[in-house]
N, CA, C and O atoms as a Tinker XYZ file with bonds, in Angstrom:
   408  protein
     1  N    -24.954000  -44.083000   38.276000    73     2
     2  CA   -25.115000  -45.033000   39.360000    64     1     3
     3  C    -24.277000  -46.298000   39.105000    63     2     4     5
     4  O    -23.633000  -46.767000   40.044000    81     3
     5  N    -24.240000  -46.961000   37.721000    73     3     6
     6  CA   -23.877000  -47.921000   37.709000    64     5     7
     7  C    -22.215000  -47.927000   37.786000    63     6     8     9
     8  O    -21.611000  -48.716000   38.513000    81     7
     9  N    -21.588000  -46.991000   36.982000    73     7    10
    10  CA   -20.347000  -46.628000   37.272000    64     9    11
    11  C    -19.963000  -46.458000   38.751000    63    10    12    13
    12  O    -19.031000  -47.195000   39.073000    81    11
    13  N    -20.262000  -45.971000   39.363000    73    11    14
    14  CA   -19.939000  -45.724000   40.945000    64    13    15
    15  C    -20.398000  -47.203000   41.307000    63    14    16    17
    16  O    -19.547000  -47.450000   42.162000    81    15
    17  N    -20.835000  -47.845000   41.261000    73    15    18
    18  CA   -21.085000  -49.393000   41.809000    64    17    19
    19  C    -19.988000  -49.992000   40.778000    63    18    20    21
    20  O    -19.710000  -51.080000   41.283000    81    19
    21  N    -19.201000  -49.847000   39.567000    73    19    22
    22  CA   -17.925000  -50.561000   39.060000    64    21    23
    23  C    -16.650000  -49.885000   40.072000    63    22    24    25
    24  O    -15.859000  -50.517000   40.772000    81    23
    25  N    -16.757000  -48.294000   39.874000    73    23    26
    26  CA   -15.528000  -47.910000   40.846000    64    25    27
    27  C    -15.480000  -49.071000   42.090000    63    26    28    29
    28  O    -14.743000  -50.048000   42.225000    81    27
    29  N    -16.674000  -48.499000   43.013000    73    27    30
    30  CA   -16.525000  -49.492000   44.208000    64    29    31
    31  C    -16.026000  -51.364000   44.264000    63    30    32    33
    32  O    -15.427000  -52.032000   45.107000    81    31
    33  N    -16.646000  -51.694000   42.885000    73    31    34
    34  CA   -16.535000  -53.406000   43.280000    64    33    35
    35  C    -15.188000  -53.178000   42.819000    63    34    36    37
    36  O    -14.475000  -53.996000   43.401000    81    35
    37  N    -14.358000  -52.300000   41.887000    73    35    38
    38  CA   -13.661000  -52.667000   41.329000    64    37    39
    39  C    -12.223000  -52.872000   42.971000    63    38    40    41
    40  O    -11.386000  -53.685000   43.364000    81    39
    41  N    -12.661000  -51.824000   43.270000    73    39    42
    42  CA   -11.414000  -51.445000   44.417000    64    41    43
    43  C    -12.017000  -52.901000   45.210000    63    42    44    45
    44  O    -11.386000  -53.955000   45.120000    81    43
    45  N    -12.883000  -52.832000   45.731000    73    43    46
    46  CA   -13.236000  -53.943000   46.233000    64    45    47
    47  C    -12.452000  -55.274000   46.160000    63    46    48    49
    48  O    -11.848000  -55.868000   47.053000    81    47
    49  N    -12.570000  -55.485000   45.266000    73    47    50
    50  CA   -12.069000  -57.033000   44.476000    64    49    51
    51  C    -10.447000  -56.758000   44.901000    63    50    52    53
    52  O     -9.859000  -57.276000   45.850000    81    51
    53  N     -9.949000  -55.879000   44.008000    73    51    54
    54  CA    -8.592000  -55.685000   44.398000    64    53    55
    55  C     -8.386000  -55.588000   45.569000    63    54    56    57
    56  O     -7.544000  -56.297000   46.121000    81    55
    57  N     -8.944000  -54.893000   46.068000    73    55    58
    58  CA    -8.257000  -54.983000   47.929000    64    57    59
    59  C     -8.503000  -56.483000   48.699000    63    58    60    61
    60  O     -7.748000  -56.666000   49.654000    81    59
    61  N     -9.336000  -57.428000   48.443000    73    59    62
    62  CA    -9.460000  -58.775000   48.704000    64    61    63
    63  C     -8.414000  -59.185000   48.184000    63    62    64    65
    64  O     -7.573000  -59.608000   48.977000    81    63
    65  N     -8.135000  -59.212000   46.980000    73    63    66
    66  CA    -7.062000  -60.055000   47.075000    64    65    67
    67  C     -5.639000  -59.374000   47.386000    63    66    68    69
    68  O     -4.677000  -60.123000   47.557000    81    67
    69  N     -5.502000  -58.246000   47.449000    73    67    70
    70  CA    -4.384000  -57.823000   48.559000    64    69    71
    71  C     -3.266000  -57.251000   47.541000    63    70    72    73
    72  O     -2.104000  -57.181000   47.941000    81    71
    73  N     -3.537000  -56.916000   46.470000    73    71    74
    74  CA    -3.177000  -55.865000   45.445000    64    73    75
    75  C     -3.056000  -54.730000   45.494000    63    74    76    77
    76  O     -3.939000  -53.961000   45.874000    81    75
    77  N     -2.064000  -54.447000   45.160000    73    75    78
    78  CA    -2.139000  -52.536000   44.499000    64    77    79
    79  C     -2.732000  -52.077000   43.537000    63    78    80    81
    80  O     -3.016000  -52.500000   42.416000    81    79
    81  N     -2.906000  -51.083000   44.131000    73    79    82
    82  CA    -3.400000  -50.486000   41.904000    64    81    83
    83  C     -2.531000  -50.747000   41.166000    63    82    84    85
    84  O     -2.695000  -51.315000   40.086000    81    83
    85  N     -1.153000  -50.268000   41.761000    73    83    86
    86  CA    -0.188000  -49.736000   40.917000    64    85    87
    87  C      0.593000  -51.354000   40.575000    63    86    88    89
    88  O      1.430000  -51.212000   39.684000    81    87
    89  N      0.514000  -52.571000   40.996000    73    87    90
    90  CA     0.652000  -53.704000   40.759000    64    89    91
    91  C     -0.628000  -54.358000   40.005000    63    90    92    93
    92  O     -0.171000  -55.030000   39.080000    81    91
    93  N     -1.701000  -54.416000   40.017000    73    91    94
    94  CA    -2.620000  -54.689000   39.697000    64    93    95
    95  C     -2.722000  -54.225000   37.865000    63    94    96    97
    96  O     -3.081000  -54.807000   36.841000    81    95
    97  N     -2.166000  -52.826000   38.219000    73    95    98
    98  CA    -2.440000  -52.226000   36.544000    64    97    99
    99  C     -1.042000  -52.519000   35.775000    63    98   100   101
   100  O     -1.323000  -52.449000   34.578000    81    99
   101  N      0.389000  -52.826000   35.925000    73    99   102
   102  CA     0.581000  -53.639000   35.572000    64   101   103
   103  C      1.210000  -54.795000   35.177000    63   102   104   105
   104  O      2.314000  -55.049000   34.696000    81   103
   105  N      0.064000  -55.553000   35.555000    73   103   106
   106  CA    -0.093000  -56.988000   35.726000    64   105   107
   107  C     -1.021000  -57.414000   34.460000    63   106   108   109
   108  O     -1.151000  -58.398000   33.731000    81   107
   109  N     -1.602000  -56.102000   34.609000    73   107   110
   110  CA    -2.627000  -55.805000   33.011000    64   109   111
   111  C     -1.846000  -55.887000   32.121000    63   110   112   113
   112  O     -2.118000  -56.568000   31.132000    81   111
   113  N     -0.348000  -55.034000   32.263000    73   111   114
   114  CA     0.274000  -54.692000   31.051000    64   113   115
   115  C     -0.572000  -53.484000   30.469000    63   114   116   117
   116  O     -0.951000  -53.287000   29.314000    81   115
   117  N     -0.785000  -52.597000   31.831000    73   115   118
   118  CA    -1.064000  -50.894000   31.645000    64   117   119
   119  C      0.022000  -50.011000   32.422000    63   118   120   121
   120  O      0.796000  -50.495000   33.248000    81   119
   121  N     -0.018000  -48.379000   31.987000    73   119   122
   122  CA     0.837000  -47.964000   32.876000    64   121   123
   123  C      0.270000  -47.802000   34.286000    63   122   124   125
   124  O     -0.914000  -47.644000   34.583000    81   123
   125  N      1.288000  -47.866000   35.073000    73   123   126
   126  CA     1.055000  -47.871000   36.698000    64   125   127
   127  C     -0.288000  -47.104000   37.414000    63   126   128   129
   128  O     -0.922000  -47.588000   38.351000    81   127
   129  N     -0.512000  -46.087000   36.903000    73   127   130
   130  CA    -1.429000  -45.443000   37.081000    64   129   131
   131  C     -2.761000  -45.843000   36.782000    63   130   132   133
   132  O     -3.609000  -45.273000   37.468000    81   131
   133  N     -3.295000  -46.895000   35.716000    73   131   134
   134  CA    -4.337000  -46.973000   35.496000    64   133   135
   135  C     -5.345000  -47.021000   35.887000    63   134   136   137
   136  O     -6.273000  -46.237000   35.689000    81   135
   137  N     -5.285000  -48.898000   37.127000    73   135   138
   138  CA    -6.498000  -48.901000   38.225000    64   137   139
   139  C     -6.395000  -47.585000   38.849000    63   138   140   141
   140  O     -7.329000  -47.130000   39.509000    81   139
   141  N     -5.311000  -46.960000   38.672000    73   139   142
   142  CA    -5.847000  -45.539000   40.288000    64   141   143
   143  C     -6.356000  -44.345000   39.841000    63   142   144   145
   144  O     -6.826000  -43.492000   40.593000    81   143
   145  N     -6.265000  -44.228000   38.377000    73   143   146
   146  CA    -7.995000  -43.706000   37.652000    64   145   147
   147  C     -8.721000  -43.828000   37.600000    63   146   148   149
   148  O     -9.607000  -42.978000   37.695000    81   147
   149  N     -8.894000  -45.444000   37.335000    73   147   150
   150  CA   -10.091000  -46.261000   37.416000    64   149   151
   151  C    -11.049000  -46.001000   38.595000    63   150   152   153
   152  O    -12.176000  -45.518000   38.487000    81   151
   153  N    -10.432000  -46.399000   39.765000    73   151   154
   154  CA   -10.594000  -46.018000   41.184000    64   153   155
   155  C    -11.126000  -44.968000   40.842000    63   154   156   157
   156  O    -12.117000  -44.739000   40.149000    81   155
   157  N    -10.285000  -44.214000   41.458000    73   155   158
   158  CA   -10.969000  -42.399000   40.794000    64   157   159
   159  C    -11.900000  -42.198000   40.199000    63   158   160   161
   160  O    -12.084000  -40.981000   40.177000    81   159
   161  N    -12.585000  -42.679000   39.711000    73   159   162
   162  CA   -13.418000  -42.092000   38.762000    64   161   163
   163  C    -13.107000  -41.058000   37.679000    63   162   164   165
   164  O    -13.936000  -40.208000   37.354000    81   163
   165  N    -11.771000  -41.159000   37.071000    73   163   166
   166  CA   -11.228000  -40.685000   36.173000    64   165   167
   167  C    -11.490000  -40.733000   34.926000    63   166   168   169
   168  O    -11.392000  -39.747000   34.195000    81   167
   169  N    -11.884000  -41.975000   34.505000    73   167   170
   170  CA   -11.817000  -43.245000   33.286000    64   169   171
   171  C    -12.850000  -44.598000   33.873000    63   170   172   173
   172  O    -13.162000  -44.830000   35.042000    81   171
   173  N    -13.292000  -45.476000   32.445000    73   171   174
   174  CA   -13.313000  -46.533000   32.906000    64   173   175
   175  C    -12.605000  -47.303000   31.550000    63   174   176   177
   176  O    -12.213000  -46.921000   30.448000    81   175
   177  N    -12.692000  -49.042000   32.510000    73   175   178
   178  CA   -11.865000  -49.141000   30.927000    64   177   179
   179  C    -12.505000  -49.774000   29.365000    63   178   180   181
   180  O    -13.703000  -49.911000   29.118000    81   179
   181  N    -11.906000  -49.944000   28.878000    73   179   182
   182  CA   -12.431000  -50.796000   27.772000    64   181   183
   183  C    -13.149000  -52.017000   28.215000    63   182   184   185
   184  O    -13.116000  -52.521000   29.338000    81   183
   185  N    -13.922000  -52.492000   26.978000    73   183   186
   186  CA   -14.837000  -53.828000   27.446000    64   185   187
   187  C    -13.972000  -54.576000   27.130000    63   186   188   189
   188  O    -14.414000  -55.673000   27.472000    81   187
   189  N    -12.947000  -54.734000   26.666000    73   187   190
   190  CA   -11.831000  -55.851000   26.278000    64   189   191
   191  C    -10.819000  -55.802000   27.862000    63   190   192   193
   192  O    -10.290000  -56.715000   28.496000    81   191
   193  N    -10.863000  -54.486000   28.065000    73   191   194
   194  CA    -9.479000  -54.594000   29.093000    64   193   195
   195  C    -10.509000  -54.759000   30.893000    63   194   196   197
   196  O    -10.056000  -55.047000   32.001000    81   195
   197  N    -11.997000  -54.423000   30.463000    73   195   198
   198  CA   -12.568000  -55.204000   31.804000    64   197   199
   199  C    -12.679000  -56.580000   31.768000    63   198   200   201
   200  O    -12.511000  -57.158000   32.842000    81   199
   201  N    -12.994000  -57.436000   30.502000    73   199   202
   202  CA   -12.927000  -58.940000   30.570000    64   201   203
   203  C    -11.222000  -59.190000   31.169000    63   202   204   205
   204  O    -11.070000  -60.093000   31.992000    81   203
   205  N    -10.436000  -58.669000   30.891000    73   203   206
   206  CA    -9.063000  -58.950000   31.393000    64   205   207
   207  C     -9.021000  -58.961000   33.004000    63   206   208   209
   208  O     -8.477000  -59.941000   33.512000    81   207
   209  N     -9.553000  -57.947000   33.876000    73   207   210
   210  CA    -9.969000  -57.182000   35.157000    64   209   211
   211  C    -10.613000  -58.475000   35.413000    63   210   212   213
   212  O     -9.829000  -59.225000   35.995000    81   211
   213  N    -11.475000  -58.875000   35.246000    73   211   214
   214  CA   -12.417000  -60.281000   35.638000    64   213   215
   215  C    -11.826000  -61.186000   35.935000    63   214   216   217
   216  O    -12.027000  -61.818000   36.972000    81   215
   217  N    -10.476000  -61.596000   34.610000    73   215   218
   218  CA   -10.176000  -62.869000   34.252000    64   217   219
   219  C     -8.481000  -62.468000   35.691000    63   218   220   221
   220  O     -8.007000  -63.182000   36.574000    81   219
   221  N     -8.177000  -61.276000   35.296000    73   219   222
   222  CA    -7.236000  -61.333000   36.700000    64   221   223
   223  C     -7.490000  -61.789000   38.414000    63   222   224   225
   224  O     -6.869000  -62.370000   39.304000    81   223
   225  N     -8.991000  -61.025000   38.185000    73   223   226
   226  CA    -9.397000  -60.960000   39.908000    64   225   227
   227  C    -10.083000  -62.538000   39.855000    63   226   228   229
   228  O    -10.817000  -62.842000   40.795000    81   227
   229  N     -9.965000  -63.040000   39.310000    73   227   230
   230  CA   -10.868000  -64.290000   39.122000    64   229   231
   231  C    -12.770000  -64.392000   39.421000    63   230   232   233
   232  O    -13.479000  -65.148000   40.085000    81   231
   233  N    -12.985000  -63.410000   38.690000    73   231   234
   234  CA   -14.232000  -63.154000   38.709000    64   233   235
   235  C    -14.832000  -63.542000   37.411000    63   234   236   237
   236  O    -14.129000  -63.468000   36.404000    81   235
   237  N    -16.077000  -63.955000   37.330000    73   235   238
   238  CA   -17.148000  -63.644000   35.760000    64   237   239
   239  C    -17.600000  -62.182000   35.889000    63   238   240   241
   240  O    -17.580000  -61.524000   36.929000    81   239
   241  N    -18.025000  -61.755000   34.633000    73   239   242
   242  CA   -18.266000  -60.239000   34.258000    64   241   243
   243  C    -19.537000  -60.657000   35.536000    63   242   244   245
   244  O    -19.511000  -60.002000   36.578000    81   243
   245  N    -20.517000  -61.675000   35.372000    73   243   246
   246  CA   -21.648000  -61.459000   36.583000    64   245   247
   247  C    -21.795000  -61.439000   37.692000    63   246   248   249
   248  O    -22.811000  -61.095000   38.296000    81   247
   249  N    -20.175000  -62.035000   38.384000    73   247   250
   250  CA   -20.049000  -61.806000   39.387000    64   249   251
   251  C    -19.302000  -60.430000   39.742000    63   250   252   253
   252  O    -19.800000  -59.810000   40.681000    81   251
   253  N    -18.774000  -60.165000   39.450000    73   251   254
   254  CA   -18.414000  -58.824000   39.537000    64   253   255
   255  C    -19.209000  -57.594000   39.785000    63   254   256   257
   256  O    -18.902000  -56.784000   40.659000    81   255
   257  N    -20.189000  -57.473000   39.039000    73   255   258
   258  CA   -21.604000  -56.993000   39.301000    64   257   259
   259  C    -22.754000  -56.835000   39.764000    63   258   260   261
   260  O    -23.682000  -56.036000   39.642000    81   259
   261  N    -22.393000  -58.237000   40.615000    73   259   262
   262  CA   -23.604000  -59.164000   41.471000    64   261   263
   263  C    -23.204000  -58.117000   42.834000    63   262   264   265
   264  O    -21.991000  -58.296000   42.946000    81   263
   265  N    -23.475000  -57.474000   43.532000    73   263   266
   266  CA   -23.435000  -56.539000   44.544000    64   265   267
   267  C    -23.990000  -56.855000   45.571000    63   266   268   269
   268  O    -23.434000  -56.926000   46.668000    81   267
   269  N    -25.687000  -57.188000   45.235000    73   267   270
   270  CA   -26.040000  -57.977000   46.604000    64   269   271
   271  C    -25.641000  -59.000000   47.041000    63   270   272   273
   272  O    -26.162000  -59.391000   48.086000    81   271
   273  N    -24.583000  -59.811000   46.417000    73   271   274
   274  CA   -23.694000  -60.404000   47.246000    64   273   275
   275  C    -22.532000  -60.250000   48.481000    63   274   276   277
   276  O    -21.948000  -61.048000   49.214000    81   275
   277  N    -22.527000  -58.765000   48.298000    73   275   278
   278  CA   -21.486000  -57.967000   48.379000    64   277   279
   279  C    -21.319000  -57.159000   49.475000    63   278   280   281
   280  O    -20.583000  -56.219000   49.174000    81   279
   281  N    -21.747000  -57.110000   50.812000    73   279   282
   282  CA   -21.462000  -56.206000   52.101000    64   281   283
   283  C    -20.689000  -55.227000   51.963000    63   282   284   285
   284  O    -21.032000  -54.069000   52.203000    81   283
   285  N    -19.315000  -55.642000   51.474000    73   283   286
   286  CA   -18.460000  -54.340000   51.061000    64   285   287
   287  C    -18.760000  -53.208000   50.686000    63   286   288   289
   288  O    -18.487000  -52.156000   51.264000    81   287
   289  N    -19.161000  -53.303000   49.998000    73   287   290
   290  CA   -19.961000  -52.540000   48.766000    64   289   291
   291  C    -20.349000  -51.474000   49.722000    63   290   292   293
   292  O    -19.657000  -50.462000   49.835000    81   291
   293  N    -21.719000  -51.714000   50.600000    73   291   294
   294  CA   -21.887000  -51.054000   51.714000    64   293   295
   295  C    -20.817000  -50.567000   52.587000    63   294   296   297
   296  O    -20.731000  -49.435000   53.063000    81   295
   297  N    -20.047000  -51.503000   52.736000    73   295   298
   298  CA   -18.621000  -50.437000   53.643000    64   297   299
   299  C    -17.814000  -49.309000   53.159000    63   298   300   301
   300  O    -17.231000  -48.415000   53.772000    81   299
   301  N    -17.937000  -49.605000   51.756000    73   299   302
   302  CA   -16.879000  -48.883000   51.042000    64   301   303
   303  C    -18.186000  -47.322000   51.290000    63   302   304   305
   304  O    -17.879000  -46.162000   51.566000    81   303
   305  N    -19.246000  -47.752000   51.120000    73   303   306
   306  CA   -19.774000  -46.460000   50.806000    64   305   307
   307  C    -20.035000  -45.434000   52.181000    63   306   308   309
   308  O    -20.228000  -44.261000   52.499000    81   307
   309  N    -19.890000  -46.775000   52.711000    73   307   310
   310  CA   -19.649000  -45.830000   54.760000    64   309   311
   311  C    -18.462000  -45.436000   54.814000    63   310   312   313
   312  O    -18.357000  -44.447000   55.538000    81   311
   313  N    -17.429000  -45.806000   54.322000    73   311   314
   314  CA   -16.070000  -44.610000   54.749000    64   313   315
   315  C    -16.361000  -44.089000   53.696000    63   314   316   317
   316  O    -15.515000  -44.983000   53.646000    81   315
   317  N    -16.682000  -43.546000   52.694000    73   315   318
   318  CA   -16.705000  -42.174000   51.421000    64   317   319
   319  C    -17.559000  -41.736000   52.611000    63   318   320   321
   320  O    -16.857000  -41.216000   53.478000    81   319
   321  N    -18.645000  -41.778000   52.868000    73   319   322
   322  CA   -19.647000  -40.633000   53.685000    64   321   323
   323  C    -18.765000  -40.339000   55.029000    63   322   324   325
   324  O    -18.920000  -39.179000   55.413000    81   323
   325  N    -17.821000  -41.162000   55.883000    73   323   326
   326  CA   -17.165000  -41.427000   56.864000    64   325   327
   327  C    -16.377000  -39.830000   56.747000    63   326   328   329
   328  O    -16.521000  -38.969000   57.616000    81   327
   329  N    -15.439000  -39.625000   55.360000    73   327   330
   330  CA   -14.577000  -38.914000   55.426000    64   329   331
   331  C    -15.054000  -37.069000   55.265000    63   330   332   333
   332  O    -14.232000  -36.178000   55.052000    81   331
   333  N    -16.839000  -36.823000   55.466000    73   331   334
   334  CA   -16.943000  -36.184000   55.109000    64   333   335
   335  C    -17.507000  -35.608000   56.943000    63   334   336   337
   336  O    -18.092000  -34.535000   57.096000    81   335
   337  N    -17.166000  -36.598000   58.193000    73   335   338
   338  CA   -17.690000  -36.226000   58.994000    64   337   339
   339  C    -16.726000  -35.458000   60.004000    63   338   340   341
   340  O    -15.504000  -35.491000   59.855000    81   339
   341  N    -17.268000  -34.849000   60.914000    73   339   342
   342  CA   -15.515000  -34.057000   61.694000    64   341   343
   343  C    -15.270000  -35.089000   62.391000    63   342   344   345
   344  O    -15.978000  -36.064000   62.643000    81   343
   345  N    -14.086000  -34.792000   62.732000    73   343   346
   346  CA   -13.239000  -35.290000   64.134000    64   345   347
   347  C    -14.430000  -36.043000   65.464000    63   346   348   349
   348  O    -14.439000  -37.273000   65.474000    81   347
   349  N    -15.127000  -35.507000   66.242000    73   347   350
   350  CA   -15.850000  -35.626000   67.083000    64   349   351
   351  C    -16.615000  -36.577000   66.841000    63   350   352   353
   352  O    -16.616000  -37.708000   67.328000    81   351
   353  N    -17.595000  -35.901000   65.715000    73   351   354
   354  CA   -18.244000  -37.363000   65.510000    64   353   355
   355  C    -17.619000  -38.420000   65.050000    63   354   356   357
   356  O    -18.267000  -39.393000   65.436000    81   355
   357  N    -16.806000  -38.726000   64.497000    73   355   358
   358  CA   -16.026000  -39.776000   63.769000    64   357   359
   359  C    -15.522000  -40.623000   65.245000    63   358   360   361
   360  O    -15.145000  -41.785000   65.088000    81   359
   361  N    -15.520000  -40.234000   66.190000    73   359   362
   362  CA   -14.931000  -40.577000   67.476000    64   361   363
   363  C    -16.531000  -41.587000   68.098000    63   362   364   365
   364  O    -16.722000  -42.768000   68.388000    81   363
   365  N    -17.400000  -40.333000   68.072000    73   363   366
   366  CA   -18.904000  -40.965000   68.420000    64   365   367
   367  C    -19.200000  -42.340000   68.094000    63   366   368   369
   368  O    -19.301000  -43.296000   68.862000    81   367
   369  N    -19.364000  -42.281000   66.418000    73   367   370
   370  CA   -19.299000  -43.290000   65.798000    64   369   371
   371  C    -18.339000  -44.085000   66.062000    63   370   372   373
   372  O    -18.990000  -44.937000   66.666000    81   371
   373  N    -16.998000  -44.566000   66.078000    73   371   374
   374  CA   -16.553000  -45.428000   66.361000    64   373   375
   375  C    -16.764000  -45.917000   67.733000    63   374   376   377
   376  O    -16.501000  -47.104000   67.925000    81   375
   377  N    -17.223000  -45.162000   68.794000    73   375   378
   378  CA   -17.805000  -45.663000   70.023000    64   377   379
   379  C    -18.997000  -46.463000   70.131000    63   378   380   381
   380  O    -19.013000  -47.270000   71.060000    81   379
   381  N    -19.875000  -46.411000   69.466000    73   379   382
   382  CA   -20.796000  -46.657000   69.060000    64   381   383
   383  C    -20.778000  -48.371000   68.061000    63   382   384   385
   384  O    -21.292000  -49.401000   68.497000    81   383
   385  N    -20.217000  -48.277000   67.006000    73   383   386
   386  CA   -19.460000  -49.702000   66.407000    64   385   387
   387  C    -18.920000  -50.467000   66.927000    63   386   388   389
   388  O    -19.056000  -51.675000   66.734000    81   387
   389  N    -17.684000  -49.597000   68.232000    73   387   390
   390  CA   -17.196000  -50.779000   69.285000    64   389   391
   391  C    -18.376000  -51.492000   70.312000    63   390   392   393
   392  O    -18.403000  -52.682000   70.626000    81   391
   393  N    -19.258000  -50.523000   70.707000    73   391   394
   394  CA   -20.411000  -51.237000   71.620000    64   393   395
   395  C    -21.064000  -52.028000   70.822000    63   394   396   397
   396  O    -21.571000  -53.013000   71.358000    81   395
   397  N    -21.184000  -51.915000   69.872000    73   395   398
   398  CA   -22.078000  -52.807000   68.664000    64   397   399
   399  C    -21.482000  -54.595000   68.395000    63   398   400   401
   400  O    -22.218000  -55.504000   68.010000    81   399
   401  N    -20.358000  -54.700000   68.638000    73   399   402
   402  CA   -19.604000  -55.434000   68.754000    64   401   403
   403  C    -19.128000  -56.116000   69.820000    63   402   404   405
   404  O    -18.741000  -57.283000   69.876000    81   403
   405  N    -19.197000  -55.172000   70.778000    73   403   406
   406  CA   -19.235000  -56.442000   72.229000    64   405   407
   407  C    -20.830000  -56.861000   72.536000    63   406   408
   408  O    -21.097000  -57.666000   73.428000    81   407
């Protein structure tokens, strides 16, 4: 559980501030690929090279973790379930979000 809540904040964070993985990892001074393991759920990283992840995204290790701060969090986990729906409904639903919104 808790890993899948680091995958998510991690992409999270990075996509706020408007990063790549493949810029993001390195910026670490990792190879290119790293965050997009990370992401993945491939790997996670070291406790030395997540204090680095913190100190890049300008986060504390507690904020980073702090989730119920975090709406995203929830979005991110509505498109993973999003991509598992067909065509049709995916149409429904977005009809539905647009009325939600006017």
């Amino acid at each position: 559980m808790y890993e899948e809540i680091f995958f998510k904040r991690l992409t999270q964070l990075r996509l706020e501030k408007g990063l790549s993985a493949r810029d993001m990892s390195l910026s670490l001074g990792q190879s290119e690929s790293y965050i997009n393991r990370i992401e993945n759920q491939k790997m996670l990283p070291s406790m030395t090279v997540f204090f680095y992840i913190c100190e890049f995204l300008e986060v504390t290790p507690k904020e980073f973790f702090d989730v119920d701060e975090c709406p995203s969090i929830q979005i991110l986990d509505i498109i993973d379930d999003l991509k598992s729906v067909d065509p049709q409904t995916l149409q429904h639903l977005a009809a539905i979000i647009k009325k939600l919104r006017d």
